[in-house]
N, C-alpha and C positions, 0 to 999 in steps of 0.2 A: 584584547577581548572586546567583541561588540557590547555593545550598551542595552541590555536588557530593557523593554516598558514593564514593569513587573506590574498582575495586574491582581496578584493579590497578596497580604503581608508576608513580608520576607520569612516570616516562621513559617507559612503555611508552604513558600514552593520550595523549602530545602528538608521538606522531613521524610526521614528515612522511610525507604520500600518494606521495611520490614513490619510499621504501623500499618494498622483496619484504621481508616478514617470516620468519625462519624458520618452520618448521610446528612446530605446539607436539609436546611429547615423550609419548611414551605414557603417563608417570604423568600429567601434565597430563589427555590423553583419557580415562582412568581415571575421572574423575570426572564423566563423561558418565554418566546413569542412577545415580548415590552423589548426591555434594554438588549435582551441579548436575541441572537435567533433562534428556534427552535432547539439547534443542538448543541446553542452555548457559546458561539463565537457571537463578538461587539455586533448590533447590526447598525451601528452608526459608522458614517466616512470617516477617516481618519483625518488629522491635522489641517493638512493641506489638502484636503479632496483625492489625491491621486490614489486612494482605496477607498471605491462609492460607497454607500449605505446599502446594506442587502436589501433587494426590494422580494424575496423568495427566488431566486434562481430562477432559471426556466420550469418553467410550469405546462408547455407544449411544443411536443416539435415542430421547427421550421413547416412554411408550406411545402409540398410537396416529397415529405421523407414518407416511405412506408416502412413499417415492420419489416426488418431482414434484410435493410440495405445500409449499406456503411454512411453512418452519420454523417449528411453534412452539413457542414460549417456555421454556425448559427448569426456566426460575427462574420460575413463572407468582405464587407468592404473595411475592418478595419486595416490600418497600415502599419507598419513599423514605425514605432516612433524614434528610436536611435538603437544601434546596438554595442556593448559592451564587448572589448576586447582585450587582449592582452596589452595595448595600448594606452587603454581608458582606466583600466581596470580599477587601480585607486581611485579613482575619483566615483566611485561605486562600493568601492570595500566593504562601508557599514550594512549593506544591502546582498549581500552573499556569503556566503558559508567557506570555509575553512578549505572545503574539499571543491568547492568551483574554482575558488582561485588559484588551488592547487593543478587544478586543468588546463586552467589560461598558459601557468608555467610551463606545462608539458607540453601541449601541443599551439603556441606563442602563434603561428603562423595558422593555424586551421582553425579553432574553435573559437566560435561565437555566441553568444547569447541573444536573440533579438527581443526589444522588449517593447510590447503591445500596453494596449489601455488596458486597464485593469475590468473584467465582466466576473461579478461571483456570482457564478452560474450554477451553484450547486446546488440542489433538490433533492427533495426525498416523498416518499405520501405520506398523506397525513397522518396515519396510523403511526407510523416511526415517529413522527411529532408527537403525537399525543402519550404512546409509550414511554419517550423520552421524558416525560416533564412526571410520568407518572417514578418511571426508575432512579430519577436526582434524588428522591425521599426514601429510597430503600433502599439503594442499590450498595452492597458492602463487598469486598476482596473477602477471599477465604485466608485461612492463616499462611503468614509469608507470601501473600500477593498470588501464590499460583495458581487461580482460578476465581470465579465470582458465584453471588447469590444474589438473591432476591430481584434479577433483571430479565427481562426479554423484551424482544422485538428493536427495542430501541437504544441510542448510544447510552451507555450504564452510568457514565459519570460526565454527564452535561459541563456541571461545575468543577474541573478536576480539583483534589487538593495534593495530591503529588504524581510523581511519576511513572509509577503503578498503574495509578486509574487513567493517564492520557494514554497509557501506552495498550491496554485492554481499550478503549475504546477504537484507536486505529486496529485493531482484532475485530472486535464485534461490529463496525461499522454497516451500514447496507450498502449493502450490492443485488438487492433481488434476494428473491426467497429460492431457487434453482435457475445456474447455468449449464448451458453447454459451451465453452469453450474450442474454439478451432485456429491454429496456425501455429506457431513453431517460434524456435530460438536461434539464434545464430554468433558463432562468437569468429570475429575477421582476426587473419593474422594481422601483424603488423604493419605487414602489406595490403592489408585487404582483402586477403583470400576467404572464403567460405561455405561453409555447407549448413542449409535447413536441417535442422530437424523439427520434424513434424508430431505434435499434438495434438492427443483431441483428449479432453480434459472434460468432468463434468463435476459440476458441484452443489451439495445440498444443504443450504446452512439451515440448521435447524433451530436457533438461536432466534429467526428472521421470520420463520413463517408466521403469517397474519393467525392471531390467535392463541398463540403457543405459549403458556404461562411459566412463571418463575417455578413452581411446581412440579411441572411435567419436565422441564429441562434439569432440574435436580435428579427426578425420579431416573432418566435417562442418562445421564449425566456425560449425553455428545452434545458438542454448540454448533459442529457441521462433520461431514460425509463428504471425502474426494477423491476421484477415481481418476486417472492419467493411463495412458495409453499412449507408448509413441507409433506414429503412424511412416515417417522416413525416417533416415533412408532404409532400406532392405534390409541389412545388415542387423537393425537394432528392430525391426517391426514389427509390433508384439506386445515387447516388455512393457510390464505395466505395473502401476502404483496402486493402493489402497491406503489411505488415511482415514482413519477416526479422531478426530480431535476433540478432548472429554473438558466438560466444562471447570470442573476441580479435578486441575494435572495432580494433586497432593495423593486424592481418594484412589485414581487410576490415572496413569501416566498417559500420552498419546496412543492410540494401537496402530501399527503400520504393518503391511505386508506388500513381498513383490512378486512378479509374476517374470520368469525367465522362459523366453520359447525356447534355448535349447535344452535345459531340463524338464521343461513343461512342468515344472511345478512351483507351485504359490509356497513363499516361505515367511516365518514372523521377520519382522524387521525392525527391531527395536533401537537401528542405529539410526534410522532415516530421522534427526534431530539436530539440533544446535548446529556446531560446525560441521557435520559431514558431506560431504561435497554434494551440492545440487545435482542432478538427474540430467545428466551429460553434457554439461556446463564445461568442459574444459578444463577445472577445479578453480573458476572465477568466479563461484558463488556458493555458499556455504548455505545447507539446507534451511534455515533459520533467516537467510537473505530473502527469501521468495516470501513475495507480494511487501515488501523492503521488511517486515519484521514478522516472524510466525511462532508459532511455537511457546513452548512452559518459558517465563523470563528469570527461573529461579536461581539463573549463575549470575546475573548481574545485580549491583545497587544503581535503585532509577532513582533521578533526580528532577523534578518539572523546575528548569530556571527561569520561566518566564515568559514571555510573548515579544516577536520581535513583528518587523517588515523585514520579507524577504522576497526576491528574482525568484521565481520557483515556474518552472513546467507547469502549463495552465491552458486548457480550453486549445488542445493539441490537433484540431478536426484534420490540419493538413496531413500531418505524419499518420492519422490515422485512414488515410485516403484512398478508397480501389483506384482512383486515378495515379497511383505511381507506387512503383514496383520494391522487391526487395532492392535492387541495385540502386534505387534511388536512394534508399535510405541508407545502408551500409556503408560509410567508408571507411579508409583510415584512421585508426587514433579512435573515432566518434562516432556518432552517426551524422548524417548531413544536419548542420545547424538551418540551410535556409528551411527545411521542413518541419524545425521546430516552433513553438512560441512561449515565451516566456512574463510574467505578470506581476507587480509587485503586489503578494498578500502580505495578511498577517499568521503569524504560525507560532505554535505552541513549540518550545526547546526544551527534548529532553536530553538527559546524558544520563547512557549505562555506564557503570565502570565493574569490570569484573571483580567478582569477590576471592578472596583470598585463597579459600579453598577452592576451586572451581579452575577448570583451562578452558582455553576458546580459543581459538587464532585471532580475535578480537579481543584488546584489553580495555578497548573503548570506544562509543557507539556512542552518535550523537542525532538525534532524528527531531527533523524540522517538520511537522504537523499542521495541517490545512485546518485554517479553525472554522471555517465553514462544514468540513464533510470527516473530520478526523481521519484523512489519508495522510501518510506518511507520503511526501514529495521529493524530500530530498535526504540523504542520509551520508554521512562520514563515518568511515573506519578508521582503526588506530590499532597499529599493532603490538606487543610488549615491550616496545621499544617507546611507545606515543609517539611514532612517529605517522604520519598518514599513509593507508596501505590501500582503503578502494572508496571509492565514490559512487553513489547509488541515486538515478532521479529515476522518478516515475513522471510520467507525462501523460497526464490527465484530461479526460474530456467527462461532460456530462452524457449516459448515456439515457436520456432524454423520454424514452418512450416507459422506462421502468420508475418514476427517474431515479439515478442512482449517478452520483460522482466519484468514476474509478480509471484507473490508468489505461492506455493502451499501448505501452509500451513500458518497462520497466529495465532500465540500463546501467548495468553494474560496470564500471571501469577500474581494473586493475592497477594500478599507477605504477608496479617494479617489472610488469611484465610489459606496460603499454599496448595492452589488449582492452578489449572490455566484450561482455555478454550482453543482448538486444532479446530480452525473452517478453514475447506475446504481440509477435510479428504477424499482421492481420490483412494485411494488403491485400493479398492476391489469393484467400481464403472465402466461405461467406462466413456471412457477419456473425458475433456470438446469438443466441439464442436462449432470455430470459422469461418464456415460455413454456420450458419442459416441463414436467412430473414425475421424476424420479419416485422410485420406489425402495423403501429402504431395502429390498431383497436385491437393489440392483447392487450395494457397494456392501457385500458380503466376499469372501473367499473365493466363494464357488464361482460370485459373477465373475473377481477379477479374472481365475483362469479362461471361463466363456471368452471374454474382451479381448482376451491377450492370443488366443490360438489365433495365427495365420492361416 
C-alpha cells in the first residue's frame, strides 16, 4: 500500500459516510486564497519542487486562440521528460495507482506513460472562488450523504472532512454554467477494430449559474439538466437521453427518461443509474462510470485516506487536437500513448466499498482526485472478488476561455475483456460550446421526443 501525506487528523479522514460533518470554522475558511487555493488544494510546491506553487492557473488563453476552435496547447514547447514503462515501472510504483500498473502488465509491450513538467493550470472565475470560501462555512450533506444543503455556485466542501464531501465536490465542480457538447465514443476490438458513435449532448447545471442561491436550488431541488441525443450511426440516430439530477437524491431520486425512434415514444427510465450499462458502451461502462463518478452514492461507504502525489493525465491539448484524427488516437489495448501527457499532482484518495446490503458489479472503487479542480483523473475498479476489473483516466485540459478544468477524453479499460471505451472523442467535431442558453422547457419530455425524431 502507498504511503498516504495524510493532511488532516487520522480521526478526521476515516469517518464514516454516514456522519453530516460540521462546517468547517471561519479561520479554517480563512485560508481559502492564503495557504490553500481558492478550492482548497496546498497552493505551495511541494518537497522537492517537481509540483510548483499554484500561481492561479491560466487566467487567459494563448495568443491567437479564438472562441470555437479546439484549444491549443498552452505548454506547446514543453518535452518529455522520461517515460514510464513496463520496464521502469517499479522504480515509479509509489507514484501510480493499483489500476496503471495493472495496464503496464497487460499490455507490457504497448503502453506508456509519458511524463511532462508539472503546469496547474486549473482555473475557475472568481465568482466560484468567492462562492467557494462562502460555502466551507455552511455547506452540510443531507442525511446519509445523499444530496447537499446550504451550497451553490461553488465547490461545497473546500476543506473535505470525509469522503462524502470529496466525492460531491468532484459532482458539483465547474464546468460552465451551459454546455453543448459534440463527438462521440468508440470502443476498439482487441484488434482495433471500430465504430463512432456520435453525440450531441447538452447540459445545464443549475447548481453553477452565476447567482443562483442555496435557497432556490432547495426550492427546485435539480443541481443540473442533461439531454443526449445519438446522432451515428443510422441505425441508432435519434435515441435520446433526458436526465434530471435532484440535489437531495433521499427527497426525490434522479428522474430519467428515453426516447426510442422505433417506438417513438419517450418512456420513465428509472434504471438509467448505478451499474446499468452506459448508452452503447459495449457493456464497458456502468451508468454511474460517466464523467468517472455520477449519480446518488448511497450503496457505497466513502472513505477520504488522504492526499498523495500521483502520474495522472494532465494539460492533454495534443490528444485533444483537430490536428489528428480518430485513427490517431484509437489503438489496440489503449489509446496512442504518444498523444497523451502525463504530470505528477497531488490528489485526494477516496475509496468506496460497497455496503452490505446493496449490489453493484463494483465491490470497490478507488478514485484519485485533482486537488486543484476536484476532477476525478484516475479511478480503479474491483470486482467481488477485490480483484481489479476496469481502469478509468480522464485526460484533462484547461478549457481556458470559461476557464473550467475538465477532461476531453474519458477512457475506461476493461482488463478481463482487454477492450476499453474512449468517450468524448472531439477531434474531428467543432469544438464544445460554453455559450448556450438553454431553456429549461428545452429538457422536458416533450423536448426529448422533438430531439429524438429523424
Amino acid at each position: 500500500m502507498k504511503k498516504l501525506t495524510l493532511v488532516a487528523t487520522a480521526l478526521s479522514l476515516v469517518l464514516s459516510s454516514t456522519l453530516v460533518q460540521a462546517k468547517v470554522s471561519e479561520a479554517e475558511a480563512a485560508k481559502l486564497g492564503t495557504e490553500l487555493t481558492p478550492l482548497g488544494g496546498e497552493k505551495s510546491a511541494n518537497a522537492d519542487g517537481s509540483i510548483p506553487a499554484w500561481d492561479g492557473g491560466i487566467t487567459e488563453p494563448p495568443a491567437g486562440y479564438s472562441v470555437g476552435d479546439h484549444h491549443p496547447d498552452p505548454y506547446p514547447d514543453d518535452k518529455v521528460l522520461f517515460e514510464i514503462t513496463a520496464a521502469n515501472m517499479a522504480e515509479h510504483a509509489s507514484l501510480l495507482s493499483e489500476g496503471q500498473k495493472k495496464l503496464f502488465e497487460t499490455y507490457p509491450s504497448t503502453f506508456r506513460i509519458p511524463v511532462y513538467e508539472t503546469r496547474r493550470s486549473a482555473s475557475a472565475p472568481e465568482f466560484v472562488y468567492e462562492a467557494t470560501k462562502e460555502n466551507a462555512t455552511r455547506a452540510e450533506l443531507v442525511k446519509g450523504g445523499n444530496g447537499i444543503k446550504n451550497a451553490a455556485m461553488g465547490i461545497p466542501f473546500p476543506i473535505p472532512q470525509n469522503g462524502l464531501e470529496a466525492i460531491w465536490n468532484h459532482i458539483l465542480r465547474y464546468r460552465g454554467e451551459a454546455i453543448q457538447r459534440y463527438g462521440g465514443q468508440a470502443a476498439p476490438t482487441a484488434a482495433g477494430d471500430y465504430n463512432i458513435i456520435g453525440f450531441d449532448d447538452i447540459l445545464m447545471i443549475k447548481y453553477s449559474e452565476q447567482g443562483v442561491t442555496p435557497e432556490k436550488l432547495v426550492e427546485e431541488n435539480v443541481l443540473m439538466k442533461f439531454k443526449q441525443s445519438i446522432t451515428e450511426p443510422a441505425r441508432l440516430a435519434g435515441t435520446a437521453l433526458l436526465v434530471h439530477e435532484t440535489m437531495d437524491q433521499v427527497r426525490e431520486p434522479r428522474q430519467a427518461w428515453t426516447y426510442n425512434t422505433g417506438q417513438r415514444r419517450v418512456r420513465k427510465a428509472p434504471n438509467i443509474a448505478y451499474d446499468a450499462p452506459g448508452t452503447a458502451a459495449d457493456g464497458l461502462r456502468t451508468t454511474d462510470d460517466f464523467d468517472m463518478f455520477n449519480g446518488a452514492p448511497d450503496r457505497y461507504n466513502w472513505t477520504l485516506k488522504g492526499k498523495q502525489e500521483l502520474y495522472v493525465p494532465y494539460n492533454n491539448y495534443k490528444l485533444h487536437s483537430d490536428k489528428v484524427s480518430y485513427s490517431d488516437v484509437l489503438k489496440p489495448g489503449h489509446i496512442n500513448p504518444d498523444l497523451t501527457r502525463y504530470e505528477k499532482h497531488r490528489v485526494w484518495v477516496v475509496e468506496a466499498n460497497l455496503k452490505e446490503e446493496y449490489r453493484h458489479i463494483y465491490q470497490k472503487r478507488v478514485f484519485y482526485i485533482d486537488e486543484d479542480s476536484w476532477q476525478i483523473l484516475v479511478a480503479d475498479m474491483y470486482d467481488n472478488r477485490n480483484e481489479l476489473y476496469r481502469v478509468a483516466m480522464a485526460y484533462a485540459v484547461n478549457y481556458y476561455e470559461v476557464p473550467a478544468l475538465w477532461s476531453t477524453l474519458d477512457v475506461y479499460h476493461d482488463l478481463n475483456s482487454r477492450r476499453y471505451l474512449a468517450l468524448g472523442l472531439d477531434n474531428e467535431t467543432q469544438m464544445y460550446d460554453f455559450t448556450i442558453e438553454p431553456q429549461d422547457g428545452d429538457f422536458t419530455p416533450q423536448a426529448l421526443r422533438r430531439s429524438g425524431i429523424r
